[in-house]
MITI-635649 format. One record per residue: z, x, y of N, C-alpha, C, CB in turn. Coordinates in steps of 0.02 Angstrom, whole numbers, padded with zeros to 5 digits, always signed. Atoms other than C-alpha are relative to their C-alpha. Glycine has a CB too. Layout:
residues N
ZXYZXYZXYZXY/...
//
This chain:
residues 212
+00072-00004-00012+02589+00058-00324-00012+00017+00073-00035-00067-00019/+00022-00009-00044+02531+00132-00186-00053-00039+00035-00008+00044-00009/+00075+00037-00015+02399+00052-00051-00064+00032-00017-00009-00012+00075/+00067-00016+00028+02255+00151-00114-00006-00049-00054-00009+00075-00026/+00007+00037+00062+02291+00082-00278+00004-00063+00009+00044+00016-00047/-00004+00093-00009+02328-00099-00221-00081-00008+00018+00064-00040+00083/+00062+00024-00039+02148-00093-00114-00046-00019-00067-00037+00065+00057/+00051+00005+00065+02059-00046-00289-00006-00052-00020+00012+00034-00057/-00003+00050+00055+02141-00168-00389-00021-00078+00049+00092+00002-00042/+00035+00072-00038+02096-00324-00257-00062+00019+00003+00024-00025+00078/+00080+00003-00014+01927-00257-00244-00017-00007-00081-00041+00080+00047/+00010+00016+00064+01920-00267-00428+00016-00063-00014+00031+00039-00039/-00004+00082-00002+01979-00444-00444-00027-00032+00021+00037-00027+00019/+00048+00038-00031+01882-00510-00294-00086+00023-00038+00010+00019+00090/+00063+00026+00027+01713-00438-00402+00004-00024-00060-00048+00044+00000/-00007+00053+00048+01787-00513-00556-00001-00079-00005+00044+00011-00018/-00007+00072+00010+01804-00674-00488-00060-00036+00019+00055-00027+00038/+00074+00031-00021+01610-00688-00439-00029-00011-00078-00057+00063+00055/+00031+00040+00043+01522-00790-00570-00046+00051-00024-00030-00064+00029/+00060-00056+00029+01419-00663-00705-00091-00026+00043-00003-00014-00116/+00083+00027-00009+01260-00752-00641-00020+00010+00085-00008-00102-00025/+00000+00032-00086+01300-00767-00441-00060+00055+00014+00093+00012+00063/+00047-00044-00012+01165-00688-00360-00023-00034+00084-00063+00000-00069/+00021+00010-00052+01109-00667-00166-00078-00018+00013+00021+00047+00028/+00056+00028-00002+00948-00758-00117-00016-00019+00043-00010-00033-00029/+00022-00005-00062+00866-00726+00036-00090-00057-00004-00006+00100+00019/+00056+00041-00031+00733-00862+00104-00032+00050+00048+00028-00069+00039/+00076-00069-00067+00568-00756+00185-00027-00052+00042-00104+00051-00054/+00050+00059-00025+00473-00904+00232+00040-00071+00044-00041-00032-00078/-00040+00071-00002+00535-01073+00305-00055-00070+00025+00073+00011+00068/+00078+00035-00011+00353-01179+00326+00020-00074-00003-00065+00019-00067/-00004+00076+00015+00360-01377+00353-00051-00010-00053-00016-00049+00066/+00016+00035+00063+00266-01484+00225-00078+00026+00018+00021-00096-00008/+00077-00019-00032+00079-01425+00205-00006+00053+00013-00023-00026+00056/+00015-00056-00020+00110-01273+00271+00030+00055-00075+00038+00008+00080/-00013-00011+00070+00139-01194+00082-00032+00082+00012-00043-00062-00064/-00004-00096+00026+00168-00997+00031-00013-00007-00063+00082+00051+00004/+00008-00007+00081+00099-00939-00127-00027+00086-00033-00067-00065-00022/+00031-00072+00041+00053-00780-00248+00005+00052+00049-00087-00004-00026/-00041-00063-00013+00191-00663-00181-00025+00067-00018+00060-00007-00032/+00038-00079+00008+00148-00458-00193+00077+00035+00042-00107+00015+00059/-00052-00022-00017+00296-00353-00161-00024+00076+00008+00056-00019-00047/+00033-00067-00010+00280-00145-00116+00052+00012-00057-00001+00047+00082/-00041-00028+00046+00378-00038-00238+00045+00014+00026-00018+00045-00032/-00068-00040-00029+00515+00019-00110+00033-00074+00015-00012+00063+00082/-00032+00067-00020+00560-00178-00092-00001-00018+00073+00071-00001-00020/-00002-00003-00059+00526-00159+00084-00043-00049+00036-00012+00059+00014/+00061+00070-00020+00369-00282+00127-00024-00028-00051-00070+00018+00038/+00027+00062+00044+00304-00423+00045-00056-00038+00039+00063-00057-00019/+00054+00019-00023+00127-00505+00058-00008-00053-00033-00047+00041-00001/+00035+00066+00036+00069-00672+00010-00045-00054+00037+00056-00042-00027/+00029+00034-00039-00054-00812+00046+00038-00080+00028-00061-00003-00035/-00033+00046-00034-00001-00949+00170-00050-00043+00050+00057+00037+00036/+00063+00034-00032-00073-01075+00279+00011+00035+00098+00011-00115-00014/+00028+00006-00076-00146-01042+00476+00045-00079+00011-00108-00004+00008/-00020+00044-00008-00034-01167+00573-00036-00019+00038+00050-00002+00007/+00057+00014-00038-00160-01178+00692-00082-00021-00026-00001+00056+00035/+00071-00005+00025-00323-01176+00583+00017-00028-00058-00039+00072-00004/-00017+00024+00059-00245-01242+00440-00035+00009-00082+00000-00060+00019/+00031-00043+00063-00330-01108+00329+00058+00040-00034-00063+00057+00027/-00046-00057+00043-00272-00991+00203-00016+00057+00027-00010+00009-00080/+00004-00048-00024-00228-00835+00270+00049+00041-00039+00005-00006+00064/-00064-00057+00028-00124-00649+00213+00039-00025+00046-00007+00093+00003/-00064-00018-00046+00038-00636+00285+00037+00030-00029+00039-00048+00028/-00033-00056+00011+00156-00493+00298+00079-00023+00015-00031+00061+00047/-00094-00009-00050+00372-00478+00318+00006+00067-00010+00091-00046-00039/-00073-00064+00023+00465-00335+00323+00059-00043-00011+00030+00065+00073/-00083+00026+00037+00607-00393+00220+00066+00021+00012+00007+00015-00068/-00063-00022-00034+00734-00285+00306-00002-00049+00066+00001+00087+00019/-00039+00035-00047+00707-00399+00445-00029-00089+00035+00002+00060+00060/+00045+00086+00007+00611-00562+00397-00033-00006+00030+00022-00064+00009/+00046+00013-00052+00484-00541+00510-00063-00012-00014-00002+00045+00041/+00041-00008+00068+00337-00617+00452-00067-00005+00051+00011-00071-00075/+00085-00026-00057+00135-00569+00520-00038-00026-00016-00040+00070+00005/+00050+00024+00016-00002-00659+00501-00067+00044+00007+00001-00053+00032/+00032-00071+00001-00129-00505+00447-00061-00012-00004+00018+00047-00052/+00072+00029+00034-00286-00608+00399-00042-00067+00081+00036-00066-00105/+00035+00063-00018-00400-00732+00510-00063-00033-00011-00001+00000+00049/+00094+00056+00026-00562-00864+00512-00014-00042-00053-00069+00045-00023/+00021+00035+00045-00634-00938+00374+00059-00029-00042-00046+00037-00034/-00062+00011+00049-00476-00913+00269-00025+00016-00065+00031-00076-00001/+00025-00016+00059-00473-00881+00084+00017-00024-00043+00000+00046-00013/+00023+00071+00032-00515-00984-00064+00062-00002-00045-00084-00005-00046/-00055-00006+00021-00396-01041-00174-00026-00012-00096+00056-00058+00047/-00066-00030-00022-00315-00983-00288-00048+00083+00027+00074+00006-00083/+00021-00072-00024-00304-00816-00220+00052+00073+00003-00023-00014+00074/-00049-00068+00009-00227-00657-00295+00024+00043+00057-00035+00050-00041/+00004-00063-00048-00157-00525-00164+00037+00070-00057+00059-00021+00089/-00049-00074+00017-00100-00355-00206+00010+00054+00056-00037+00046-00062/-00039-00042-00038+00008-00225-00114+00030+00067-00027+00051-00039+00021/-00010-00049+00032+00006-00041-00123+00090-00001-00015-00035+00061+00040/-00064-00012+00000+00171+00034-00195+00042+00033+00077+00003+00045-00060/-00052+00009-00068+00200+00093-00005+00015-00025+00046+00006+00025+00028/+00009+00042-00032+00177-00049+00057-00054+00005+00074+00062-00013+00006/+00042-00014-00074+00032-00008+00191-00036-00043-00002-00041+00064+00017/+00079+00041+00026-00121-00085+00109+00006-00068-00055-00054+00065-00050/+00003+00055+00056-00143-00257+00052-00085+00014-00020+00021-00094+00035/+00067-00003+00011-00294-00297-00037-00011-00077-00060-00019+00088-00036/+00026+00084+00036-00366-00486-00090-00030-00024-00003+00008-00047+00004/+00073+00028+00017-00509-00571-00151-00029-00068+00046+00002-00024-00083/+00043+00073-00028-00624-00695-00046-00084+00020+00008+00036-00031+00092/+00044+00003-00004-00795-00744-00043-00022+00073-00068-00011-00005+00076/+00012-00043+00046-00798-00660-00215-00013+00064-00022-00022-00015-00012/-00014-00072-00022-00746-00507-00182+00049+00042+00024-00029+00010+00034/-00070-00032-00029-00617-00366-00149-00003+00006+00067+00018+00071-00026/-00003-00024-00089-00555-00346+00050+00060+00030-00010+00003-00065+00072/-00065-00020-00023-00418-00241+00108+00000+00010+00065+00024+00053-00029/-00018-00018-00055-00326-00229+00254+00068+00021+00012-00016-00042+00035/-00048-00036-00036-00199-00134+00327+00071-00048+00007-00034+00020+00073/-00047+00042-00004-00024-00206+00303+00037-00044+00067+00036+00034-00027/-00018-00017-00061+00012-00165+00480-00036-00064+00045-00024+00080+00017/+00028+00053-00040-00115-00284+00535-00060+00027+00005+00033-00019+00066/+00056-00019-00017-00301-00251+00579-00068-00029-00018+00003+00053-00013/+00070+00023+00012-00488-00261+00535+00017+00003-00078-00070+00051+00034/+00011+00011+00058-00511-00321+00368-00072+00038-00042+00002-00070+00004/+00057-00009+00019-00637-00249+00263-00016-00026-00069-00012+00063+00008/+00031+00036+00054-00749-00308+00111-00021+00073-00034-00067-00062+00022/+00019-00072+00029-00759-00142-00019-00032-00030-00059+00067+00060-00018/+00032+00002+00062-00836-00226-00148-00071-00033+00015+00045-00042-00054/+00054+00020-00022-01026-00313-00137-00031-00039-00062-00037+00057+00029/+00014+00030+00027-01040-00441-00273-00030-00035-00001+00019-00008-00010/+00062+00046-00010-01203-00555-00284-00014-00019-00053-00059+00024+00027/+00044+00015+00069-01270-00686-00393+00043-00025-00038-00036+00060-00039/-00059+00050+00032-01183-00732-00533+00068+00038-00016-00028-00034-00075/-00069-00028+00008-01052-00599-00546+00044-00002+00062-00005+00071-00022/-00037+00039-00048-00901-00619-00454+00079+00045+00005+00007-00089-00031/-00061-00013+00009-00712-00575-00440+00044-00044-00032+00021+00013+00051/-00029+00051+00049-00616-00648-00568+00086-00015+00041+00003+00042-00096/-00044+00000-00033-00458-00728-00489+00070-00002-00068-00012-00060+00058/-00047-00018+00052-00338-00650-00636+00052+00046+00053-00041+00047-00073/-00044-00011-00028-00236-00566-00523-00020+00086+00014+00061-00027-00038/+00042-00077-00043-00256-00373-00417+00069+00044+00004-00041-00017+00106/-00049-00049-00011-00158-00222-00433-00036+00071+00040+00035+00019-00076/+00008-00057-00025-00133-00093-00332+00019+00080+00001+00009-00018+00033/-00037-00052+00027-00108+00104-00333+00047+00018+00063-00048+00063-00029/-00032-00010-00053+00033+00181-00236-00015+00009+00058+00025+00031-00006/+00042-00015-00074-00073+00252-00102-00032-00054+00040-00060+00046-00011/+00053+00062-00055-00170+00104-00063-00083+00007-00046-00014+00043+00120/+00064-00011-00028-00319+00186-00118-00024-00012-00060-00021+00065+00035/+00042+00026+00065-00386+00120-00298+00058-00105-00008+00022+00089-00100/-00006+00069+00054-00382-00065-00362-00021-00047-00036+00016-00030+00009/+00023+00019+00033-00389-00141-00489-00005-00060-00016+00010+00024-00025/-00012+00092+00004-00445-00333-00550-00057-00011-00057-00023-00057+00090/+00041+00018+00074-00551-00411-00689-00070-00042+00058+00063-00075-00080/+00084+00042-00011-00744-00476-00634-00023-00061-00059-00072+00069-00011/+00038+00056+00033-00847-00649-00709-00073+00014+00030+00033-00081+00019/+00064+00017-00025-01013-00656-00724-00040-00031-00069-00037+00069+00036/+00008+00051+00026-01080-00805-00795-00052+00009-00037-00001-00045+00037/+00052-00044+00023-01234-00724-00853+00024+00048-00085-00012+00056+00074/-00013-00054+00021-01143-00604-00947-00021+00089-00003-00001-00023-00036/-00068+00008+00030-01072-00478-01007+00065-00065+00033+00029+00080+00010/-00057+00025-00044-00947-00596-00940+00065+00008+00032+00012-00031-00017/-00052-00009-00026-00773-00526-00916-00009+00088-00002+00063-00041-00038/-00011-00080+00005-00731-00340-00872+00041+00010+00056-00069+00050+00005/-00035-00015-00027-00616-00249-00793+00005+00069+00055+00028-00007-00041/+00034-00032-00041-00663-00152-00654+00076+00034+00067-00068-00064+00028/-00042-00046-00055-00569-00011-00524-00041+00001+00072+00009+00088-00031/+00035-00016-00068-00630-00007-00327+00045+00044+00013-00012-00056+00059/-00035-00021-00043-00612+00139-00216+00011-00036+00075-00022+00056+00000/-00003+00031-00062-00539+00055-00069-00022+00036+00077+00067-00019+00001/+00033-00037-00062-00606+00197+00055-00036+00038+00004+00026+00026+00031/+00058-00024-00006-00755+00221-00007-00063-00054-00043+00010+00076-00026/+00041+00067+00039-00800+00050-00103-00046+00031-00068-00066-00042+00065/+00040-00012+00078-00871+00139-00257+00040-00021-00057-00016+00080-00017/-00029+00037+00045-00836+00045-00415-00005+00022-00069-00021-00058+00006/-00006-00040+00082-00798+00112-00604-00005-00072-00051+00099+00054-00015/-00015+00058+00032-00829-00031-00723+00044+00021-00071-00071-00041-00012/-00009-00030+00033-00706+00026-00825-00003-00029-00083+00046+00023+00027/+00014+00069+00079-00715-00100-00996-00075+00030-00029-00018-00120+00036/+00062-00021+00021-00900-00031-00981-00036-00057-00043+00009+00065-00038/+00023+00062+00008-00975-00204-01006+00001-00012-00091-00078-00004+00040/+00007+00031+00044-00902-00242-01195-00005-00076+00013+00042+00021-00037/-00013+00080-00008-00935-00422-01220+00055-00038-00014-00039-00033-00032/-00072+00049+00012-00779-00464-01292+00046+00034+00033+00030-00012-00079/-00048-00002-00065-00658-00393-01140+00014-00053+00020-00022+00031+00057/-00021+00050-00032-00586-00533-01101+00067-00003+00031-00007-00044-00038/-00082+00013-00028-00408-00527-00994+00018+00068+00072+00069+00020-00091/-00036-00024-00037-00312-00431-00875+00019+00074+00008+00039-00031-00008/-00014-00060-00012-00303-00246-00798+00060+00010+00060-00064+00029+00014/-00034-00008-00028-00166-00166-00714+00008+00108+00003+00050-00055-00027/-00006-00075-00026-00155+00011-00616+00070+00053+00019-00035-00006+00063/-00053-00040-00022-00053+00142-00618+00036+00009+00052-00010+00041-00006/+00000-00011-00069+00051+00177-00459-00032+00065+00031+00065-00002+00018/+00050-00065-00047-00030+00364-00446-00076-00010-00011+00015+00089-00030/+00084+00003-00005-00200+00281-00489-00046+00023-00037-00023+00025+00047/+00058-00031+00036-00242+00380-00638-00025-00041-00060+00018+00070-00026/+00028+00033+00067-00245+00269-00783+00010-00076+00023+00046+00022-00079/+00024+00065-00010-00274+00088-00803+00020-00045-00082-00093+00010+00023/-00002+00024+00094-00206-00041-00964-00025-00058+00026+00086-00009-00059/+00023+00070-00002-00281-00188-00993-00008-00035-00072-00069-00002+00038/+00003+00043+00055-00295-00333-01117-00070+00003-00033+00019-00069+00021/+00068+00021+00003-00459-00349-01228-00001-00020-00073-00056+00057+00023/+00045+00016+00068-00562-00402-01399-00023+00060-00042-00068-00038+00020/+00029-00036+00035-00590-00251-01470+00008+00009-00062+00003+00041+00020/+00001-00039+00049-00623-00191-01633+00023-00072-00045+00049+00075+00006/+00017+00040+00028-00627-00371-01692+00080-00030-00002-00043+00021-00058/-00055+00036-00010-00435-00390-01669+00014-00024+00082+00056+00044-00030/-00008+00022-00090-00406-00505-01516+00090+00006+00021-00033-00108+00015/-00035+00002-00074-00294-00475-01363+00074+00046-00028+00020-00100+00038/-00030-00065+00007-00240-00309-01381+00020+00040+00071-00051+00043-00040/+00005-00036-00096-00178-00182-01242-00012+00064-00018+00083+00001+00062/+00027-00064-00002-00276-00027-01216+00016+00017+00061-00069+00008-00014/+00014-00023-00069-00268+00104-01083-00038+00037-00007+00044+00025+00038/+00055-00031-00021-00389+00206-01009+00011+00042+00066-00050-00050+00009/+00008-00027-00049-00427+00338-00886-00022-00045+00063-00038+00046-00017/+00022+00032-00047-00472+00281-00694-00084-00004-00016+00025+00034+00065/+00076+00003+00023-00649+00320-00741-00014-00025-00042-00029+00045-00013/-00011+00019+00066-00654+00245-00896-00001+00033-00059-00031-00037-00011/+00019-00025+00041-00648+00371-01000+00092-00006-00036-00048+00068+00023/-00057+00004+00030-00538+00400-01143+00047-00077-00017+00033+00044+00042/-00028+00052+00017-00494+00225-01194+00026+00007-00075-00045-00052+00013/-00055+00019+00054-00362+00185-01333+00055-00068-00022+00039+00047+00014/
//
């Protein structure tokens, strides 16, 4: 046997002898007691990760950012803080987060910056805290609305850079559940009541057209 062939066969043994299950498991966070991480958001290239965490100083809920290549983690959000619970979502290129407070969509810039409020909910409708997807770009997302009034549930698309909103469900009353966005932003599936059989999955155009 030659040493080529010896190197193979020990590198073949040493990954035979790792346990089918073993698996590497990197710690992002490392917070004392109180100071609690929650409702993770990952980009599609595995590269940054967003979730809500507490202000060690203000001892609010705030975003925070890592880059996972080098654990570095940002605190992207400040002030009031935001309510709990509280969905985030993160485009697929990781630039743009985008998360609900004061009943309503905000995004901001992964990078760090001014936060903005693209949605303008009043009254009794609201942002439903079912959870927020995002499209690759950053620039559509999607999340489910309450309004106590009714219709009550629907499932609704914001443009994030230009705040105009598609209700896409188109206020049936029995919509009840969970939307999720494409990464190029064109279509949209979601859970609903239709057609008298419950909790089905339809998709739909970004506009709402063309549902199935």
């Amino acid at each position: 046997m030659n040493r080529t062939s010896l190197l193979v066969l020990l590198a073949l043994v040493a990954f035979l002898a790792v346990p089918a299950g073993a698996q590497t498991i990197t710690q992002v966070t490392n917070n004392g007691s109180g100071f609690y991480d929650q409702y993770p958001a990952i980009s599609e290239d595995g590269l940054t990760c967003a979730w809500c965490g507490k202000d060690p100083v203000t001892n609010t809920n705030q975003v925070w950012v890592a880059d996972l290549k080098n654990l570095v983690s940002t605190m992207i959000t400040s002030g009031a803080g935001l309510p709990i619970p509280y969905p985030i979502g993160i485009s697929g290129d990781g630039t743009t987060v985008v998360y609900s407070s004061s009943n309503n969509i905000w995004v901001v810039p992964a990078a760090g910056g001014v936060a903005k409020q693209v949605t303008n909910y009043t009254g009794t409708k609201r942002v439903q805290t079912y959870g927020i997807t995002v499209s690759r770009d950053g620039q559509f997302a999607c999340y489910t609305t309450y309004n106590s009034t009714g219709p009550i549930y629907d499932i609704e698309v914001v443009d994030t850079t230009t705040g105009a909103v598609v209700n896409l469900t188109q206020h049936t009353t029995s919509d009840v559940g969970m939307g999720g966005i494409s990464g190029d932003g064109k279509l949209v599936a979601f859970s609903a009541n239709r057609g008298n059989v419950a909790d089905q999955i339809w998709v739909a155009n970004r506009d709402g057209t063309n549902i199935r």
